[in-house]
N, C-alpha and C positions, 0 to 999 in steps of 0.2 A: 507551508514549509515546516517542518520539523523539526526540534531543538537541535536535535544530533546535524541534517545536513545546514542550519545556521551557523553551528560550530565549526562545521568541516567548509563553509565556501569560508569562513571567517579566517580559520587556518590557511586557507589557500590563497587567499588576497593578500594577507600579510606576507606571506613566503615570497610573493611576487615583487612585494615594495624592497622587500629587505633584498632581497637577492639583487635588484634596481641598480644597486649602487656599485658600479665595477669600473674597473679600468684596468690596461695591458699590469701595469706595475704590481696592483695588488693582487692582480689574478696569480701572478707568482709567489711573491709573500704570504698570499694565505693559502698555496698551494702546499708550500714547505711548513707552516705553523700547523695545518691540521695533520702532519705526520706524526705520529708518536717517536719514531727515530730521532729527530730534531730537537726532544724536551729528556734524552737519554741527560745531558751533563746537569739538565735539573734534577731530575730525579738524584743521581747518583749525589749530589750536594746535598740532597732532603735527606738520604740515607747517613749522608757523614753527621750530620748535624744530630741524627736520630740515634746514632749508636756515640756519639761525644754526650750527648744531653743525658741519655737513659743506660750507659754502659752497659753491665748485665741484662737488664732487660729489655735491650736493642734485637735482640736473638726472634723471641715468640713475637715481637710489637712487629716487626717486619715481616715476621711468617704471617702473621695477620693481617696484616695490610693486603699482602700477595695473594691471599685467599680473599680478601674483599673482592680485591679487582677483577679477580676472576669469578668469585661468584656473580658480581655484579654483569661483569659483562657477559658470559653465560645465560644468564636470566634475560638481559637482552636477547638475547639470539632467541631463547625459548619463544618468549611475547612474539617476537619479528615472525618466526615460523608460525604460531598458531593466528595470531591475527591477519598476516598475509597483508599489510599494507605497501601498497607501491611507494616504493622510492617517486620521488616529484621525476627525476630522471627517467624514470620506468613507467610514467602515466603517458596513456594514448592522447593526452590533450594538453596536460603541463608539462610533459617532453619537450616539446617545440614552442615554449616560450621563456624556461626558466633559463639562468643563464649556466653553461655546463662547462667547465674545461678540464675538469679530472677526471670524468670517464670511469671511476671507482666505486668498489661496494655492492653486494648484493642486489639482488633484486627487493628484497623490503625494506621497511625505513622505520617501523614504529615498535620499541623507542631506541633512540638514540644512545648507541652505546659509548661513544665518545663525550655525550653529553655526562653518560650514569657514572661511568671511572672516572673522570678527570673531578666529578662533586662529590665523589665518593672518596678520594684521594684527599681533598681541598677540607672537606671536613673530621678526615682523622688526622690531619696534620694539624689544623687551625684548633683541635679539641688539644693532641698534645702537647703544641708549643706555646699556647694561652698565651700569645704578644698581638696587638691590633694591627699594627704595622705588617705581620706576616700575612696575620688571617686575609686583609684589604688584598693583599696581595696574589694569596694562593684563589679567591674568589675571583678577583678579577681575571686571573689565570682560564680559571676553569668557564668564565663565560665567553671572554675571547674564543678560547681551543673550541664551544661549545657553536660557537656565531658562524666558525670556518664551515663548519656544514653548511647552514644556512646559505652563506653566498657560495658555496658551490652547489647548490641545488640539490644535495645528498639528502635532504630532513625540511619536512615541515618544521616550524614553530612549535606546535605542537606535540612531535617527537623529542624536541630538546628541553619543554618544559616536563613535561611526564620523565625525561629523561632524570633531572634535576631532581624532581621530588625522590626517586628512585632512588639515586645515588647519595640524597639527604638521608632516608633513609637506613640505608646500608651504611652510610659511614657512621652513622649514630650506632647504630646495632654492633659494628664489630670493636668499636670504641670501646661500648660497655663492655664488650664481652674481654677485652683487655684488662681491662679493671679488675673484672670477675676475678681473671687467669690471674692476674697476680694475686690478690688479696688469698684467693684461695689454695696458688700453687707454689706461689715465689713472697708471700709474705715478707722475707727475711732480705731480699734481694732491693736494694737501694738505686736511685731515688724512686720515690712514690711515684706513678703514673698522672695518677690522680690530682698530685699536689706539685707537679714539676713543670716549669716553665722554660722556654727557649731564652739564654740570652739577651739583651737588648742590642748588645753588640754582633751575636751572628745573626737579627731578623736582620740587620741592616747591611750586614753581609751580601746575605740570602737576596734582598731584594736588589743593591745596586749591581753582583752578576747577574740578575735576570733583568736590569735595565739594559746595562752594557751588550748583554747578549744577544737580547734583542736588535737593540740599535746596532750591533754589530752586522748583523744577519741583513737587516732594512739596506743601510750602507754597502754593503758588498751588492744586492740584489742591485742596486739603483746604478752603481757603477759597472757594472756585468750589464747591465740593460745600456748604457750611454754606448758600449763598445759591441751592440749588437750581438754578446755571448747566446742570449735566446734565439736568434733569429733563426728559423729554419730553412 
Protein backbone atom coordinates (compact mmCIF):
# COMPACT_ATOMS: atom_id res chain seq x y z
CA UNK A 1 0.00 0.00 0.00
CA UNK A 2 1.18 3.33 -0.57
CA UNK A 3 1.68 6.40 1.50
CA UNK A 4 -0.98 8.43 -0.36
CA UNK A 5 -3.93 5.40 -0.19
CA UNK A 6 -2.65 4.77 3.92
CA UNK A 7 -3.42 8.42 4.24
CA UNK A 8 -6.62 8.37 2.20
CA UNK A 9 -8.37 4.83 3.98
CA UNK A 10 -6.88 6.88 7.23
CA UNK A 11 -8.97 9.81 6.27
CA UNK A 12 -11.87 7.66 5.74
CA UNK A 13 -12.02 5.63 8.84
CA UNK A 14 -11.72 8.60 10.88
CA UNK A 15 -14.70 10.32 8.84
CA UNK A 16 -16.62 7.31 9.72
CA UNK A 17 -15.86 7.31 13.77
CA UNK A 18 -16.61 10.97 13.92
CA UNK A 19 -19.64 11.07 11.85
CA UNK A 20 -20.68 7.80 14.45
CA UNK A 21 -21.88 9.96 16.85
CA UNK A 22 -25.58 11.30 16.01
CA UNK A 23 -28.79 11.50 17.43
CA UNK A 24 -32.41 12.93 16.25
CA UNK A 25 -31.67 16.24 18.51
CA UNK A 26 -28.26 17.04 17.17
CA UNK A 27 -28.91 16.16 13.84
CA UNK A 28 -31.04 19.48 14.10
CA UNK A 29 -28.69 21.66 16.09
CA UNK A 30 -25.75 21.05 13.89
CA UNK A 31 -28.13 21.32 10.94
CA UNK A 32 -28.82 25.11 11.93
CA UNK A 33 -24.90 25.73 13.39
CA UNK A 34 -23.31 24.89 9.95
CA UNK A 35 -25.56 27.69 8.30
CA UNK A 36 -23.73 30.67 7.89
CA UNK A 37 -27.33 32.58 8.23
CA UNK A 38 -27.43 31.74 11.91
CA UNK A 39 -23.71 33.25 12.96
CA UNK A 40 -25.22 36.76 10.90
CA UNK A 41 -25.81 38.53 14.74
CA UNK A 42 -22.25 37.33 15.33
CA UNK A 43 -20.65 38.51 12.86
CA UNK A 44 -22.56 41.82 12.79
CA UNK A 45 -21.39 42.21 16.87
CA UNK A 46 -17.49 41.44 15.55
CA UNK A 47 -18.20 44.34 13.17
CA UNK A 48 -19.50 46.69 16.08
CA UNK A 49 -16.74 45.95 18.23
CA UNK A 50 -14.30 46.42 14.99
CA UNK A 51 -15.47 49.87 14.02
CA UNK A 52 -15.81 50.92 18.27
CA UNK A 53 -12.24 49.53 18.80
CA UNK A 54 -10.40 50.77 15.44
CA UNK A 55 -12.84 54.05 14.45
CA UNK A 56 -11.31 55.36 11.36
CA UNK A 57 -9.74 52.58 10.45
CA UNK A 58 -12.71 50.11 10.81
CA UNK A 59 -13.43 51.40 6.90
CA UNK A 60 -10.23 49.38 4.85
CA UNK A 61 -9.90 46.52 8.19
CA UNK A 62 -13.48 45.30 7.07
CA UNK A 63 -12.90 45.89 3.34
CA UNK A 64 -10.16 43.51 4.09
CA UNK A 65 -11.57 41.07 6.01
CA UNK A 66 -14.52 40.78 3.14
CA UNK A 67 -11.82 40.20 0.46
CA UNK A 68 -10.30 37.50 2.81
CA UNK A 69 -13.19 35.57 2.87
CA UNK A 70 -13.80 35.73 -0.36
CA UNK A 71 -10.47 35.11 -1.55
CA UNK A 72 -10.25 32.37 0.77
CA UNK A 73 -13.36 30.87 -0.12
CA UNK A 74 -12.81 31.21 -4.02
CA UNK A 75 -9.52 29.40 -3.69
CA UNK A 76 -11.71 26.72 -2.28
CA UNK A 77 -13.92 26.36 -5.04
CA UNK A 78 -10.65 26.56 -7.46
CA UNK A 79 -8.79 23.43 -5.44
CA UNK A 80 -12.58 21.52 -5.26
CA UNK A 81 -12.76 21.89 -9.27
CA UNK A 82 -9.24 21.07 -10.12
CA UNK A 83 -8.69 18.16 -7.76
CA UNK A 84 -12.28 16.60 -8.28
CA UNK A 85 -12.62 14.96 -4.85
CA UNK A 86 -16.03 13.43 -4.01
CA UNK A 87 -17.81 14.62 -1.28
CA UNK A 88 -18.05 11.40 1.47
CA UNK A 89 -21.83 12.02 0.35
CA UNK A 90 -21.01 11.61 -3.38
CA UNK A 91 -18.67 8.47 -3.07
CA UNK A 92 -20.20 5.06 -4.60
CA UNK A 93 -19.15 3.33 -1.37
CA UNK A 94 -19.17 6.00 1.62
CA UNK A 95 -22.57 7.08 0.30
CA UNK A 96 -24.27 4.40 1.90
CA UNK A 97 -22.63 4.42 5.10
CA UNK A 98 -21.85 7.82 6.37
CA UNK A 99 -24.55 9.43 8.13
CA UNK A 100 -26.45 12.32 5.72
CA UNK A 101 -29.27 14.49 6.55
CA UNK A 102 -28.65 17.77 4.86
CA UNK A 103 -28.52 16.69 1.42
CA UNK A 104 -26.17 19.82 0.64
CA UNK A 105 -23.18 21.18 -1.35
CA UNK A 106 -21.49 20.27 -4.38
CA UNK A 107 -20.37 17.47 -5.63
CA UNK A 108 -16.55 17.94 -4.23
CA UNK A 109 -15.33 18.37 -0.92
CA UNK A 110 -11.55 18.94 -0.83
CA UNK A 111 -10.92 21.60 0.91
CA UNK A 112 -13.23 22.71 3.08
CA UNK A 113 -14.54 26.04 2.50
CA UNK A 114 -16.39 26.48 5.72
CA UNK A 115 -13.46 25.14 7.47
CA UNK A 116 -10.90 27.95 5.24
CA UNK A 117 -13.54 31.35 6.23
CA UNK A 118 -14.51 30.66 9.42
CA UNK A 119 -10.12 30.17 10.53
CA UNK A 120 -9.63 32.77 8.24
CA UNK A 121 -12.11 35.07 10.17
CA UNK A 122 -10.99 33.42 13.79
CA UNK A 123 -7.41 34.65 13.05
CA UNK A 124 -7.79 38.18 11.78
CA UNK A 125 -10.05 38.95 14.53
CA UNK A 126 -7.91 37.10 17.39
CA UNK A 127 -4.63 39.01 15.66
CA UNK A 128 -6.76 42.51 16.06
CA UNK A 129 -8.40 42.11 19.27
CA UNK A 130 -5.14 40.57 21.02
CA UNK A 131 -7.52 39.43 24.38
CA UNK A 132 -7.08 35.33 25.21
CA UNK A 133 -10.47 35.05 26.31
CA UNK A 134 -11.65 36.19 22.70
CA UNK A 135 -9.21 34.41 20.76
CA UNK A 136 -10.32 30.83 22.96
CA UNK A 137 -13.31 31.86 21.73
CA UNK A 138 -13.33 32.81 18.18
CA UNK A 139 -11.16 29.27 17.65
CA UNK A 140 -13.39 27.28 19.43
CA UNK A 141 -16.00 28.90 17.09
CA UNK A 142 -14.37 28.10 13.98
CA UNK A 143 -13.75 24.25 14.90
CA UNK A 144 -17.14 23.56 16.05
CA UNK A 145 -18.70 25.40 12.61
CA UNK A 146 -15.56 23.42 11.15
CA UNK A 147 -16.81 19.72 12.97
CA UNK A 148 -20.65 20.38 11.47
CA UNK A 149 -19.30 19.07 8.18
CA UNK A 150 -17.90 16.40 9.62
CA UNK A 151 -21.16 14.87 11.14
CA UNK A 152 -23.03 15.73 8.27
CA UNK A 153 -20.83 13.67 6.08
CA UNK A 154 -20.12 16.95 3.84
CA UNK A 155 -15.89 16.64 4.44
CA UNK A 156 -13.43 14.29 5.25
CA UNK A 157 -11.18 15.15 8.13
CA UNK A 158 -8.88 15.72 5.98
CA UNK A 159 -10.65 18.58 4.00
CA UNK A 160 -11.18 20.43 7.31
CA UNK A 161 -7.72 20.17 8.27
CA UNK A 162 -6.02 21.42 4.93
CA UNK A 163 -9.04 23.63 5.18
CA UNK A 164 -7.50 25.03 8.48
CA UNK A 165 -3.95 25.51 7.48
CA UNK A 166 -5.46 27.37 4.50
CA UNK A 167 -7.35 29.71 6.30
CA UNK A 168 -4.35 30.16 8.89
CA UNK A 169 -2.70 31.16 6.20
CA UNK A 170 -4.88 33.61 4.65
CA UNK A 171 -5.90 35.26 7.74
CA UNK A 172 -2.08 35.81 8.49
CA UNK A 173 -1.47 37.33 5.03
CA UNK A 174 -4.32 39.84 4.90
CA UNK A 175 -3.64 40.73 8.59
CA UNK A 176 -0.32 41.87 7.49
CA UNK A 177 -1.39 43.30 4.62
CA UNK A 178 -3.60 45.61 7.06
CA UNK A 179 -0.68 46.60 8.85
CA UNK A 180 1.16 47.42 5.66
CA UNK A 181 -2.14 49.62 4.46
CA UNK A 182 -2.01 51.55 7.27
CA UNK A 183 1.50 52.27 8.27
CA UNK A 184 1.81 53.19 4.51
CA UNK A 185 -1.63 54.82 3.68
CA UNK A 186 -3.26 55.93 6.99
CA UNK A 187 -0.23 56.60 8.96
CA UNK A 188 -1.82 59.54 10.64
CA UNK A 189 -5.12 57.74 11.34
CA UNK A 190 -5.48 56.37 15.10
CA UNK A 191 -5.40 53.71 16.91
CA UNK A 192 -2.49 51.79 15.72
CA UNK A 193 -3.71 48.33 14.16
CA UNK A 194 -0.70 46.92 15.17
CA UNK A 195 -0.59 48.10 18.84
CA UNK A 196 -4.52 48.13 19.61
CA UNK A 197 -6.38 45.66 21.72
CA UNK A 198 -10.15 44.79 22.37
CA UNK A 199 -11.47 45.74 25.72
CA UNK A 200 -11.52 43.31 28.40
CA UNK A 201 -14.92 44.30 29.07
CA UNK A 202 -16.38 43.94 25.32
CA UNK A 203 -14.14 40.14 24.92
CA UNK A 204 -16.53 39.28 27.79
CA UNK A 205 -19.25 40.88 26.17
CA UNK A 206 -18.58 39.24 22.98
CA UNK A 207 -18.23 35.80 24.53
CA UNK A 208 -21.43 35.60 27.15
CA UNK A 209 -23.93 36.63 23.74
CA UNK A 210 -22.35 33.96 21.98
CA UNK A 211 -23.02 31.74 25.07
CA UNK A 212 -26.57 32.88 25.66
CA UNK A 213 -27.00 32.64 21.90
CA UNK A 214 -26.16 29.51 21.54
CA UNK A 215 -27.87 28.11 24.57
CA UNK A 216 -30.62 30.13 23.39
CA UNK A 217 -30.80 28.26 19.97
CA UNK A 218 -30.00 24.49 21.99
CA UNK A 219 -33.23 25.44 24.26
CA UNK A 220 -35.63 26.49 21.61
CA UNK A 221 -34.50 23.27 19.28
CA UNK A 222 -35.16 20.82 22.48
CA UNK A 223 -38.60 22.38 23.19
CA UNK A 224 -39.69 22.50 19.36
CA UNK A 225 -38.65 18.86 19.40
CA UNK A 226 -40.72 17.80 22.89
CA UNK A 227 -43.93 19.33 20.88
CA UNK A 228 -43.09 17.35 17.80
CA UNK A 229 -42.48 20.96 15.63
CA UNK A 230 -39.94 18.56 13.49
CA UNK A 231 -42.17 15.85 12.85
CA UNK A 232 -43.05 15.18 9.32
Amino acid sequence: MSIFEGIKQADQSLLLFLNSFHNDFWDKAVTIFTSIEIWIPFYLLIIYFIIKTFKRNSIFILVLIGLSVAFSDQFSGLIKDSVQRLRPTHDPVLGTLVHNIYNKGGMFGFFSAHAANTFTIAIIAAKLFKNQLFSIMMFTWAILVSYTRIYLGLHYPGDILIGWVWGILAGLAFYWLMVFVQKRYFKSNFPEIAKTSISHEDSMRLFLFVIIYVATILVTIDRLAKYQFFSS
